[in-house]
N, C-alpha and C positions, 0 to 999 in steps of 0.2 A: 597540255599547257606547257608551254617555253616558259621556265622562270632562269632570269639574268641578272647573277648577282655580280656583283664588280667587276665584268669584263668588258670589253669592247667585242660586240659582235654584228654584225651583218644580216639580214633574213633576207630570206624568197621567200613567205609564205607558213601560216599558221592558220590551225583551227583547236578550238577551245571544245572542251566536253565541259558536263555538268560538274558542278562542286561535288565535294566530300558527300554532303547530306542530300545531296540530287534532287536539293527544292530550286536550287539558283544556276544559272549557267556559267560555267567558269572562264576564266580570262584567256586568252588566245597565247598570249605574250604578256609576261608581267616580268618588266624591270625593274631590280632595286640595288640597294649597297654601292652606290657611286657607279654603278654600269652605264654606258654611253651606246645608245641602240640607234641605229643607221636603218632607213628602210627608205630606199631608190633606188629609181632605173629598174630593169625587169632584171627576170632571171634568167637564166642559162638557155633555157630555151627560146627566151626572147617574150614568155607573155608577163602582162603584168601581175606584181605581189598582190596577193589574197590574201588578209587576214579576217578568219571570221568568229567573232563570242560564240561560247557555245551554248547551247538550249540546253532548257532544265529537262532533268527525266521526269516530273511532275509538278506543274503549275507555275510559282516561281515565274519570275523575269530571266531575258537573258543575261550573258555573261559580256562583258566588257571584250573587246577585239584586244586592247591594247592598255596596261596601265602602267604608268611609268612613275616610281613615285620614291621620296627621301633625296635627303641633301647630297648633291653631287651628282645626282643623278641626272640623265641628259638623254632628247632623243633628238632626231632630226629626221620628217617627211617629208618628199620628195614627190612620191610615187604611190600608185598603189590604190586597191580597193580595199577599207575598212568597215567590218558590216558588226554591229551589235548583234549578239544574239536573239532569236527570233523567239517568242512567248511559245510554249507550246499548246494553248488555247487559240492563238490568233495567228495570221500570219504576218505578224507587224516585231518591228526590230525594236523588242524593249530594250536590249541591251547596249550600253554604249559604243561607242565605235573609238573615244578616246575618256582616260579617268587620268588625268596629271595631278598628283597630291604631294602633300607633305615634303615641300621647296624642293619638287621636281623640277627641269626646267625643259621645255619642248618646241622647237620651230617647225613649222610647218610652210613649205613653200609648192606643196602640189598635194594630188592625192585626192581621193573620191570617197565620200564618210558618210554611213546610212547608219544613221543612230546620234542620239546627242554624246555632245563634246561636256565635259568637266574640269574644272580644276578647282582646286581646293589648296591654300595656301603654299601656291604653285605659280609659275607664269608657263603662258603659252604665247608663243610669237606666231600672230598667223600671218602669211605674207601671200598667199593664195591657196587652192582645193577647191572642189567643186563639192557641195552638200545640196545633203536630198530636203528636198521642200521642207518637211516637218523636223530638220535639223536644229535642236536649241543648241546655244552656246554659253553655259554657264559660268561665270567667275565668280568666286566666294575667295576673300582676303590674298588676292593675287596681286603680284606685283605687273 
């Protein structure tokens, strides 16, 4: 896991393992503390950013790709393939591919998302991306 606390940082690319207790998949990238997280354009070598949740060691849902969350906090999507992590019973993306919470704030203008989107007393500005068929897009008390 990439945890980002109040800096301004850039990614090419992240993968999530299991939580502490290796029932739930861990977060790929989790922003907080007024951090401002940029993911566009490819990488160095020119393919595009991978971020992916990561699978429990036993049963459990995946892990979140991406959670960006608390006041001041900011991300901006561009680019990129975001994948929840994958059940390890099934081969289906329980886990999220985005979790914006707690007056995070997140735009999204490109980007490829296999798993559901969240926000939680958060805004998301979606202004394009391309998502997988069984993608929900949840808001609870967003602006």
């Amino acid at each position: 896991q990439l945890l980002v606390l109040g800096n301004d940082i850039r990614i090419t690319g992240a993968v999530g393992r299991a939580d502490v207790a290796g029932q739930n998949g861990g977060a790929a990238i989790h922003a907080t503390n007024g951090a401002t997280v940029s993911l566009q354009n490819a990488n160095s070598e020119g393919t595009a950013i991978t971020v992916r949740g990561g699978a429990p060691s036993s049963g459990g849902v995946g892990g979140p790709a991406l959670i960006c969350e608390g006041e001041g906090t900011s991300g901006y999507i561009a680019s990129g393939e975001f994948y929840g992590g994958i059940a390890a019973s099934t081969s289906n993306y329980t886990g999220l591919s985005l979790l914006v919470r707690n007056m995070a704030e997140m735009t999204i203008t490109g980007g490829n998302f296999y798993g559901d989107i969240e926000a939680f007393g958060s805004k998301i500005q979606l202004n394009g991306g391309l998502f997988d068929d069984d993608t929900t897009v949840l808001a609870n008390g967003t602006g």
